[in-house]
Structure formats: structure tokens, C-alpha cells
N, CA, C and O of each residue as an XYZ file, in Angstrom:
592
protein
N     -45.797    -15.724    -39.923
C     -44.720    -16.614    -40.295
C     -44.864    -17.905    -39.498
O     -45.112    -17.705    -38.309
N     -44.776    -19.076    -39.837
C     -45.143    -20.172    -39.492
C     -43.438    -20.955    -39.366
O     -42.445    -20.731    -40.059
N     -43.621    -21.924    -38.195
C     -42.262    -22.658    -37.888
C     -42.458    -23.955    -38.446
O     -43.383    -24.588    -37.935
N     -41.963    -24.392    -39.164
C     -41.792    -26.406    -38.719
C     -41.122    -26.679    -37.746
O     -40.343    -25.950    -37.132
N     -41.466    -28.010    -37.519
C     -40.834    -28.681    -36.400
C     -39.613    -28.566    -36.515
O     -39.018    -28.360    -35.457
N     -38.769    -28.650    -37.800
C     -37.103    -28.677    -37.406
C     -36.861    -27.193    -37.792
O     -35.734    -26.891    -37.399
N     -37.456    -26.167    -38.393
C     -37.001    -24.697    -37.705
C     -37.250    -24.455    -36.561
O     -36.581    -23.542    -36.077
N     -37.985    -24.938    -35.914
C     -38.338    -24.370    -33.992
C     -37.062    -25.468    -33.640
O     -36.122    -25.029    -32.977
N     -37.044    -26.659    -34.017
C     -35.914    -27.340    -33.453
C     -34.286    -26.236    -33.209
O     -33.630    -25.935    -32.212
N     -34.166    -25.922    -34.641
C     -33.205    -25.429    -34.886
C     -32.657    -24.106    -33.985
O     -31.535    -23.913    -33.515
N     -34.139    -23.088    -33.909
C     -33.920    -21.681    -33.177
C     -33.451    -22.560    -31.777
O     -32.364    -22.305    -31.258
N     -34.374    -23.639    -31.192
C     -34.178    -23.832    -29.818
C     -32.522    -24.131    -29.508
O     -31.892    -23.687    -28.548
N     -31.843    -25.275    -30.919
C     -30.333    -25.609    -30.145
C     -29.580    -23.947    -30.407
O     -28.712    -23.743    -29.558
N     -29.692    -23.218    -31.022
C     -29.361    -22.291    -31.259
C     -28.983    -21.594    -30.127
O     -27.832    -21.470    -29.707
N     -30.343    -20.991    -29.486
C     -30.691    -20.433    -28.668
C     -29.939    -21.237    -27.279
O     -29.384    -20.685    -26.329
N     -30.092    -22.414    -27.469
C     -29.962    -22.912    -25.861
C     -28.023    -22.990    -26.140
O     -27.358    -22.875    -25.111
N     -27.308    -23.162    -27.368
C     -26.198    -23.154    -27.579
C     -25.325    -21.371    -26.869
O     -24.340    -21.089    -26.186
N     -26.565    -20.525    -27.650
C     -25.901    -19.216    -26.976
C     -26.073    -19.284    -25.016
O     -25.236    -18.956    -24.176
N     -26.676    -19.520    -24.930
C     -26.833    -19.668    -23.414
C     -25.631    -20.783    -22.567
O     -25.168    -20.571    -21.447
N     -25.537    -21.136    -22.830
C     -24.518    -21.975    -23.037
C     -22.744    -21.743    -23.118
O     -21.747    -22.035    -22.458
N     -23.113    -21.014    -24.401
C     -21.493    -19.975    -24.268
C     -21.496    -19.354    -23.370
O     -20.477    -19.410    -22.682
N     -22.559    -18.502    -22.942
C     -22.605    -17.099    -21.947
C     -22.014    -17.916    -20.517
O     -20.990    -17.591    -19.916
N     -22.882    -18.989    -20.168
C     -22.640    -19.495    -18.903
C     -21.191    -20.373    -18.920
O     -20.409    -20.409    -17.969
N     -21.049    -20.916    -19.924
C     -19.680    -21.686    -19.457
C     -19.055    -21.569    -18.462
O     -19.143    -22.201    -17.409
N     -18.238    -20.560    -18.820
C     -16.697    -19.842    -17.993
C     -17.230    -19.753    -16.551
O     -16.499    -19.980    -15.586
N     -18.807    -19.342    -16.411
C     -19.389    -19.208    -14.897
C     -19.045    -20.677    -14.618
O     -18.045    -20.949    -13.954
N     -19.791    -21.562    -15.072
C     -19.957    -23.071    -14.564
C     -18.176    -23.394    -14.325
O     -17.568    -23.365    -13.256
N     -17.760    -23.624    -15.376
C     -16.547    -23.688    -15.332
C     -15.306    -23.640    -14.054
O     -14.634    -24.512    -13.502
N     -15.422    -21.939    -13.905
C     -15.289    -21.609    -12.637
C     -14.984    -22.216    -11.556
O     -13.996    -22.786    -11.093
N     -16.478    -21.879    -11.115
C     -17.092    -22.790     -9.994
C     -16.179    -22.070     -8.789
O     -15.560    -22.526     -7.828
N     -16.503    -20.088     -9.558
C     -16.443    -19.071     -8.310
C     -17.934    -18.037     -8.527
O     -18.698    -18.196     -9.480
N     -18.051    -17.431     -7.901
C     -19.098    -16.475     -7.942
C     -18.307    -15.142     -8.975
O     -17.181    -14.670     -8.820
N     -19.226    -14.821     -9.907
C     -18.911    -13.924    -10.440
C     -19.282    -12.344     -9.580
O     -20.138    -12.530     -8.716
N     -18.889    -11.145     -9.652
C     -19.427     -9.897     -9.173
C     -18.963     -8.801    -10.062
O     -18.179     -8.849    -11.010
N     -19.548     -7.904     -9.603
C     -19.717     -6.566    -10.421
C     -18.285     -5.719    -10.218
O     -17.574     -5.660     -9.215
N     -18.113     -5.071    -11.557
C     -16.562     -3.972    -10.513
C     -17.274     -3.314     -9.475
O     -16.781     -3.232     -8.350
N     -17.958     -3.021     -9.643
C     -18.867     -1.701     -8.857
C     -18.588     -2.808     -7.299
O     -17.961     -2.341     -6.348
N     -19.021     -3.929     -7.268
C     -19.114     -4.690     -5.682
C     -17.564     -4.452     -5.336
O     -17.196     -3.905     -4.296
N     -16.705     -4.929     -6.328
C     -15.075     -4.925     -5.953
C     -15.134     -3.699     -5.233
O     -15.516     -3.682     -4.063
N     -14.700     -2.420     -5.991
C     -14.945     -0.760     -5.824
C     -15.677     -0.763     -4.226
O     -15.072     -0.528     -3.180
N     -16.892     -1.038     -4.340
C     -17.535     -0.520     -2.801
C     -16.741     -1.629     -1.530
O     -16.720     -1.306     -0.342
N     -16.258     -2.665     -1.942
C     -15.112     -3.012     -0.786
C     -14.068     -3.053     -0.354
O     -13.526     -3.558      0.628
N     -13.734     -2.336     -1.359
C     -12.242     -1.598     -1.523
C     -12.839      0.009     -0.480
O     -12.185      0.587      0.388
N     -13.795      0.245     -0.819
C     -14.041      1.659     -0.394
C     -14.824      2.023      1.393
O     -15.243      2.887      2.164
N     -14.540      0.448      1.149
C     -15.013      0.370      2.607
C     -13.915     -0.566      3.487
O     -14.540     -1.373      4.176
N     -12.661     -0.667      3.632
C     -11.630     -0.697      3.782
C     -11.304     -1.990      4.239
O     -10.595     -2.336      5.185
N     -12.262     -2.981      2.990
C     -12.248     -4.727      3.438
C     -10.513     -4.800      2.873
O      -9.780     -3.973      2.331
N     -10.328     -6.257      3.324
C      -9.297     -6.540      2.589
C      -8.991     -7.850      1.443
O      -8.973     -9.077      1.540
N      -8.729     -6.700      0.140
C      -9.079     -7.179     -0.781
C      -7.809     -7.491     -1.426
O      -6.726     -7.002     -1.108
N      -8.073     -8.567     -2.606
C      -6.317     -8.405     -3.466
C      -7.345     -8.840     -4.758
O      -8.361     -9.534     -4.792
N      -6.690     -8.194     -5.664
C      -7.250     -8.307     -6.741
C      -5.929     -8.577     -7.675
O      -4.903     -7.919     -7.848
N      -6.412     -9.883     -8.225
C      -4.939    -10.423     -9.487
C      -5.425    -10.348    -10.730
O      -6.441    -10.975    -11.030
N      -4.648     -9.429    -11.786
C      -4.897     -9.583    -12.550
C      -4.095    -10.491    -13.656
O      -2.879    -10.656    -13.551
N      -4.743    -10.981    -14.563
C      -4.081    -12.313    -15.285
C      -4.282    -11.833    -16.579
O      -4.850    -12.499    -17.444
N      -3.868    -10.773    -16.746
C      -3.585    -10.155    -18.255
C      -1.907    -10.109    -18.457
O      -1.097    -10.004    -17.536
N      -1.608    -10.209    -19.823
C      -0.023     -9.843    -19.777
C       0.254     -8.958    -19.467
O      -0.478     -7.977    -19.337
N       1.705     -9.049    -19.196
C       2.700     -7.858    -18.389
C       2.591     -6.644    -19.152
O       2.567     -5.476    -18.764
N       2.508     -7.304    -20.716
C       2.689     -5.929    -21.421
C       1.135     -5.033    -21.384
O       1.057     -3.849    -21.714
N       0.180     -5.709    -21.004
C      -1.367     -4.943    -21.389
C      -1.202     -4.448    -19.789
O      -1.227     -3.223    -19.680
N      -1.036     -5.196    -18.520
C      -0.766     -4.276    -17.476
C      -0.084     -3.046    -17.227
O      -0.349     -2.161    -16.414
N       0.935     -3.147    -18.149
C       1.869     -1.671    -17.946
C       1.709     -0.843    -18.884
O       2.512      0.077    -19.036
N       0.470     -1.038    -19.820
C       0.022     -0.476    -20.785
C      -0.263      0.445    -20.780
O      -0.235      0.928    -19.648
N      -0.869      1.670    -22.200
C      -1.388      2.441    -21.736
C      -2.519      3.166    -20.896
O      -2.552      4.264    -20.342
N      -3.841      1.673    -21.068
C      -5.113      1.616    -20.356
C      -4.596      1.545    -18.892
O      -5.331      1.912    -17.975
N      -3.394      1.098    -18.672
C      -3.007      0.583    -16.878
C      -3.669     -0.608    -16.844
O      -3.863     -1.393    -17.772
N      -4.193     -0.722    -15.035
C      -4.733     -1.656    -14.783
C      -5.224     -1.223    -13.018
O      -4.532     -0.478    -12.324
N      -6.514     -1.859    -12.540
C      -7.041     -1.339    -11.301
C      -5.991     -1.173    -10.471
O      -4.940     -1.799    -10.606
N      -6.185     -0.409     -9.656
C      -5.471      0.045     -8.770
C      -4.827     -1.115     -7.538
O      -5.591     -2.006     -7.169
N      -3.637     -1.057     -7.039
C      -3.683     -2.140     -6.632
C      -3.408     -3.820     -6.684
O      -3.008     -4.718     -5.943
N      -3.792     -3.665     -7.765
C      -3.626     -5.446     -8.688
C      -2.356     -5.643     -8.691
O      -1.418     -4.881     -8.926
N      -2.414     -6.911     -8.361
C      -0.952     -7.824     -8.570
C      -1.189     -8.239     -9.897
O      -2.363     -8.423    -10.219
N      -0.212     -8.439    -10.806
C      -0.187     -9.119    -11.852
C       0.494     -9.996    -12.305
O       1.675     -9.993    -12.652
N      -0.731    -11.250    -12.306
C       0.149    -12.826    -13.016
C       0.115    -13.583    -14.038
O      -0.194    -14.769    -13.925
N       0.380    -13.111    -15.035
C      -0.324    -13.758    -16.463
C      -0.662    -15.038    -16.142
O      -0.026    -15.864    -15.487
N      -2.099    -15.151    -16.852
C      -2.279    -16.521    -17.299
C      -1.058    -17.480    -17.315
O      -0.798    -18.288    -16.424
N      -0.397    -17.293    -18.372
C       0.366    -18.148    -18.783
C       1.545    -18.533    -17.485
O       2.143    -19.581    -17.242
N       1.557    -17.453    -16.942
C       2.596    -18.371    -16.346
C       1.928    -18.809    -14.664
O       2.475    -19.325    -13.690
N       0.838    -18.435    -14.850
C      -0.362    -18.790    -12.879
C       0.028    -20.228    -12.884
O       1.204    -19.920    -12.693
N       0.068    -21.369    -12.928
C       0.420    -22.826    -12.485
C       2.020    -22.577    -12.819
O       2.557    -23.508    -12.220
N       3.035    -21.832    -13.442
C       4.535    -22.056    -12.439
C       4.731    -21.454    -11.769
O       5.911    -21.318    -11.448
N       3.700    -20.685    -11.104
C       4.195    -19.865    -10.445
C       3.664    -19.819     -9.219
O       4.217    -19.195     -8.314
N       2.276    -20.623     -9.019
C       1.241    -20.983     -7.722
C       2.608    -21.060     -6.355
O       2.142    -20.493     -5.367
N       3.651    -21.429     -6.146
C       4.543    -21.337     -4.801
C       5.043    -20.638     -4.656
O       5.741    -20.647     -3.642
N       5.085    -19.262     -5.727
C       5.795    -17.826     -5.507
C       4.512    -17.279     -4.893
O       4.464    -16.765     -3.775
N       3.401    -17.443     -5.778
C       1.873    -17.014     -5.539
C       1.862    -17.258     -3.795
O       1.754    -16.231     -3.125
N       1.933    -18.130     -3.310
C       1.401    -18.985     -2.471
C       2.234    -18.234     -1.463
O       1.638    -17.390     -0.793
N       3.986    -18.478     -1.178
C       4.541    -17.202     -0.634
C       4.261    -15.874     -0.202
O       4.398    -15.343      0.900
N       3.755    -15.359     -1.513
C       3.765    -13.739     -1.194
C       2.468    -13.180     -0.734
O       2.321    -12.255      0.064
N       1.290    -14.056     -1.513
C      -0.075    -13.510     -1.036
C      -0.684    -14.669      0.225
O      -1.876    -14.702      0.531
N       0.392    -15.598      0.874
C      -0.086    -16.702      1.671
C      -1.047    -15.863      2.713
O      -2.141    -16.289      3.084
N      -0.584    -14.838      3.054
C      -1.159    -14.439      4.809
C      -2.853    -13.916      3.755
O      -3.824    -13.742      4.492
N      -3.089    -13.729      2.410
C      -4.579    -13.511      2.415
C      -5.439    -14.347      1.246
O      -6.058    -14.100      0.211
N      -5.099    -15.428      2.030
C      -5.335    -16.912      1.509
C      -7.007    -16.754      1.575
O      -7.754    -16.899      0.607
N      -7.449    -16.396      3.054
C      -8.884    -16.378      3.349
C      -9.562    -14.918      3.046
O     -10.739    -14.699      3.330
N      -8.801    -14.044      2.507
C      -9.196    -12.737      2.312
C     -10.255    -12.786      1.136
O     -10.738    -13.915      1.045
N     -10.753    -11.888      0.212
C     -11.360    -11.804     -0.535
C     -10.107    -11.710     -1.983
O      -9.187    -10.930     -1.739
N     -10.042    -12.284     -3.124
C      -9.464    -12.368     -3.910
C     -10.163    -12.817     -5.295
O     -10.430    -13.923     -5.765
N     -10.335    -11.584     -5.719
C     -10.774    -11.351     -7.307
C      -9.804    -11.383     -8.400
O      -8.693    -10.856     -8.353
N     -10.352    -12.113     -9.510
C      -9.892    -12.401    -10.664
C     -10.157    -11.334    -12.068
O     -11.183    -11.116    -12.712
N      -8.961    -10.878    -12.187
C      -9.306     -9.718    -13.242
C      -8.870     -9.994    -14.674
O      -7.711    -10.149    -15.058
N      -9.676    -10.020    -15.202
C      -8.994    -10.427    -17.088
C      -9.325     -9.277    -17.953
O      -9.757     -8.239    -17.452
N      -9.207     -9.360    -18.792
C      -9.413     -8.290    -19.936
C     -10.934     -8.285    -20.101
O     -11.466     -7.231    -19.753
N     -11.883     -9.409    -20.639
C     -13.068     -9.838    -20.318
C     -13.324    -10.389    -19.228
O     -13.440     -9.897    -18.106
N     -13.435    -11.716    -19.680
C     -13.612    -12.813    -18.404
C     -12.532    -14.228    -19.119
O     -12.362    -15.382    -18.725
N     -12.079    -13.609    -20.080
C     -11.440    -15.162    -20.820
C     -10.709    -15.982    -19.572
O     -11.114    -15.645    -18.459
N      -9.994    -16.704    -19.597
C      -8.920    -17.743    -18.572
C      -9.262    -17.247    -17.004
O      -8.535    -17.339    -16.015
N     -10.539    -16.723    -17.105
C     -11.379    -16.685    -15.299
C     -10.992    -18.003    -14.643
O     -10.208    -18.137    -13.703
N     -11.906    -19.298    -15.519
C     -11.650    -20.630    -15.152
C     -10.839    -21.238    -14.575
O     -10.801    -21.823    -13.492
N      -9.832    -20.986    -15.777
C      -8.229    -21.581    -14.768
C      -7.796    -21.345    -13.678
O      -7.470    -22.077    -12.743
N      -7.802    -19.874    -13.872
C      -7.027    -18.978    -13.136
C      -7.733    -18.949    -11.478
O      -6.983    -18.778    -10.517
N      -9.133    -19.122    -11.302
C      -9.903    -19.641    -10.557
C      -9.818    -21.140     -9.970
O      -9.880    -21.306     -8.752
N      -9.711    -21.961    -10.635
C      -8.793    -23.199    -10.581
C      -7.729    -23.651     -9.853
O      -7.689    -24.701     -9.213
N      -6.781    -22.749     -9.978
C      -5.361    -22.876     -9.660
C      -4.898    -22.212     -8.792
O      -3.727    -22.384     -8.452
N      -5.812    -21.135     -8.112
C      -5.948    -20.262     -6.823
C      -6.382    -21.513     -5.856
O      -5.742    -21.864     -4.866
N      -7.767    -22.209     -6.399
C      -8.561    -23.025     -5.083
C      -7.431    -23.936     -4.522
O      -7.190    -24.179     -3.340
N      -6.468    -24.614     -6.196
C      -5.392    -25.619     -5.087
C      -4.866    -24.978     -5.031
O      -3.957    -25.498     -4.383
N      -4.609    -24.121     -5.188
C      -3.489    -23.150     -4.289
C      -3.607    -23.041     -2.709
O      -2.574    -22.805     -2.082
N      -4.826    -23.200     -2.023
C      -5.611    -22.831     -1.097
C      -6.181    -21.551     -0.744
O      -6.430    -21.110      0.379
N      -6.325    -21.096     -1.723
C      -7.537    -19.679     -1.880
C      -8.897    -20.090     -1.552
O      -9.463    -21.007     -2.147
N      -9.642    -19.134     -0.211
C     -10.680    -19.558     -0.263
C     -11.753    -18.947     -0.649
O     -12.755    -19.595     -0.953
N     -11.716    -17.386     -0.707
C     -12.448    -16.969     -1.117
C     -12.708    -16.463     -2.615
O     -13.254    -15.360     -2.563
N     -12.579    -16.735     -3.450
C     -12.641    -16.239     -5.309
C     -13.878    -16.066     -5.692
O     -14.972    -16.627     -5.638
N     -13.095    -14.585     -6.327
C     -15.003    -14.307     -7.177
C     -13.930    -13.887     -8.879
O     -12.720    -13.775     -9.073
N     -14.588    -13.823     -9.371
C     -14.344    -13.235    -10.966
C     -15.011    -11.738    -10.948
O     -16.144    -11.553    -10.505
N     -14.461    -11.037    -11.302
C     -14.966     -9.345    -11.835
C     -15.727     -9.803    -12.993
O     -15.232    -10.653    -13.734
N     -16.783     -9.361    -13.197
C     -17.968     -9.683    -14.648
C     -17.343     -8.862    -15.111
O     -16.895     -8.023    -14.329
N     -17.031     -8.725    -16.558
C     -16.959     -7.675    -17.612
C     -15.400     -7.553    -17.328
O     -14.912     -6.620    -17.967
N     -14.666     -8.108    -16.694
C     -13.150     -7.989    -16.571
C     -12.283     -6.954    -16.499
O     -11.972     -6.896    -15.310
N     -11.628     -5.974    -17.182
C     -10.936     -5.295    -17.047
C     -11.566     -3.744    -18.004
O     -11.507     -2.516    -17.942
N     -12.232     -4.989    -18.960
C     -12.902     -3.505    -19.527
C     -14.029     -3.129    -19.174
O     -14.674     -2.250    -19.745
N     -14.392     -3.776    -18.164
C     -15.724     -2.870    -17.324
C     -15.542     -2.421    -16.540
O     -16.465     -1.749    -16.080
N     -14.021     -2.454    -15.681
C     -13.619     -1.856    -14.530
C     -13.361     -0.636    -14.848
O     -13.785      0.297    -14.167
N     -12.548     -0.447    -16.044
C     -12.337      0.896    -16.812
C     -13.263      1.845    -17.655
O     -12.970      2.893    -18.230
N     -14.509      1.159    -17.562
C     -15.682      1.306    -18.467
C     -16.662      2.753    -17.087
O     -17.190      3.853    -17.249
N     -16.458      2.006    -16.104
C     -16.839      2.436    -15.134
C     -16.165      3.440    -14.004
O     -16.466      3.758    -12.854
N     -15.184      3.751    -14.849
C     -14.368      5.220    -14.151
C     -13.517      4.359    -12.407
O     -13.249      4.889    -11.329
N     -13.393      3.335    -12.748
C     -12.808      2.728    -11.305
C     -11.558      3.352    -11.078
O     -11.057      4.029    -11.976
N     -11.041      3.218    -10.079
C      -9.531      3.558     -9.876
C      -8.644      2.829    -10.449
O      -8.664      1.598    -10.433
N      -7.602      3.679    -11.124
C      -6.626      2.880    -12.010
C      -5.433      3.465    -11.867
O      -5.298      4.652    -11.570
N      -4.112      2.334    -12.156
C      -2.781      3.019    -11.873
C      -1.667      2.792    -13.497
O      -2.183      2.085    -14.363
N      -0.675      3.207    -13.717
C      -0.104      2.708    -14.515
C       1.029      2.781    -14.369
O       1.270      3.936    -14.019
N       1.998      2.156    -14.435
C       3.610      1.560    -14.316
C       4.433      1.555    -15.315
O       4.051      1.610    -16.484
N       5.767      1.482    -14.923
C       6.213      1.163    -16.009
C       7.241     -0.247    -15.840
O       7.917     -0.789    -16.714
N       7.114     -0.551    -14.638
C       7.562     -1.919    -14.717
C       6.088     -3.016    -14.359
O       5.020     -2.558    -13.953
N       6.286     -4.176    -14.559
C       5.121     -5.150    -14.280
C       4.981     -5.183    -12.684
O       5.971     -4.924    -12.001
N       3.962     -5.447    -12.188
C       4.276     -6.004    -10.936
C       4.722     -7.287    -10.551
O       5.171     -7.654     -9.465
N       4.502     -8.022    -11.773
C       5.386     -9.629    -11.416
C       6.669     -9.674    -11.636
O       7.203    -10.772    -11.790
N       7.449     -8.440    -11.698
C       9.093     -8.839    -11.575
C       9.456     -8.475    -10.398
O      10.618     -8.647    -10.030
């Protein structure tokens, strides 16, 4: 099978377009992404960790739950709420603090709005919430949110 110049053109924006999607949300960011499995082994080694998750209230108290542990701040409401944020988790400002989503969707922001917050350390969980659960992690379930 033979290419022309504007089918090889074409596979290449293609190709370099999917690459592109994949990396965004990383660039975007502009935190280090990590594995649940890294979260898990520093949790299990008795660092101190806080892990927020930015799924809604209702998918947190859901039936899947949500990691063990996790504070939960929806997206939607993480920028009105950065001086309640800022209050309650102030003393682990410099701690380790992971970003948990369903995937990785609103990582960005939510990564974003921690740094002015003065968060210094942020990573994103790869694979978000359904790889944490994918992977037999520790999980809890509620029946109220943790953001009330």
C-alpha cells in the first residue's frame, strides 16, 4: 500500500492530534501525574497524605464510594470554596496532596486552584477514580458527603 504526500500528511496531524489529547490535561496541569498504586504505597507507609477528591457529592456517596480517606470538593464548587479549603487543610499545605477525579477530567483546574491556594506539593492520580477502584485500593462509603 503506497502513501501520498497528503495521506502521510494526514495520518501524521492525526496521529500527532491524538498525542496531543492524551497529554493536554498533563501539560495543562503543570503537576506530576502518579499511579494509585504510588498513592496506596504512601499511604501504606504512613506518609502524610490528603487526597481530594473532585467528583460530585452524589458519585462520592455513591454506590462505588470513594478512596479511603478523601475529602471531597466538587469541581464545581473548588474556587468558592479555596478559604474554607485553605482553613481546614491549611496545616498540610506542604504535605503531599493528590487530585482524584473519576478519570483525570477537571485535574487541571483543580490543580490550579490548589497552587494559588498555596499547595505545594500536587500530583494527579493517573486513571482517577476508576483505576483506584480498578485496582482493589482501599475504599469507604458514606452516606453523607464529606463537604457538608
Amino acid at each position: 500500500m503506497e502513501f501520498d504526500s497528503q495521506t502521510l500528511t494526514m495520518v501524521i496531524m492525526v496521529g500527532t492530534g491524538f498525542v496531543l489529547i492524551r497529554l493536554l490535561p498533563r501539560l495543562l496541569a503543570g503537576v506530576p501525574f502518579v499511579s494509585a498504586k504510588e498513592v496506596q504505597l504512601r499511604l501504606e507507609a504512613g506518609h502524610s497524605v490528603v487526597i481530594i477528591d473532585i467528583r460530585s457529592a452524589r458519585a462520592f456517596v455513591g454506590a462505588k464510594g470513594h478512596a479511603a480517606g478523601a475529602v471531597n470538593v466538587p469541581l464545581r464548587e473548588l474556587s468558592g470554596r479555596l478559604h474554607e479549603i485553605t482553613s481546614k487543610l491549611g496545616p498540610y499545605k506542604n504535605d503531599a496532596v493528590f487530585i482524584i477525579a473519576r478519570n483525570e477530567e477537571g485535574t487541571p483546574t483543580a490543580a490550579r486552584a490548589l497552587k494559588k491556594a498555596g499547595f505545594t506539593d500536587i500530583s494527579v492520580v493517573k486513571g482517577g477514580f476508576n483505576r483506584w477502584r480498578a485496582m482493589n485500593h482501599p475504599m469507604e462509603t458514606e452516606t453523607q458527603p464529606a463537604s457538608s
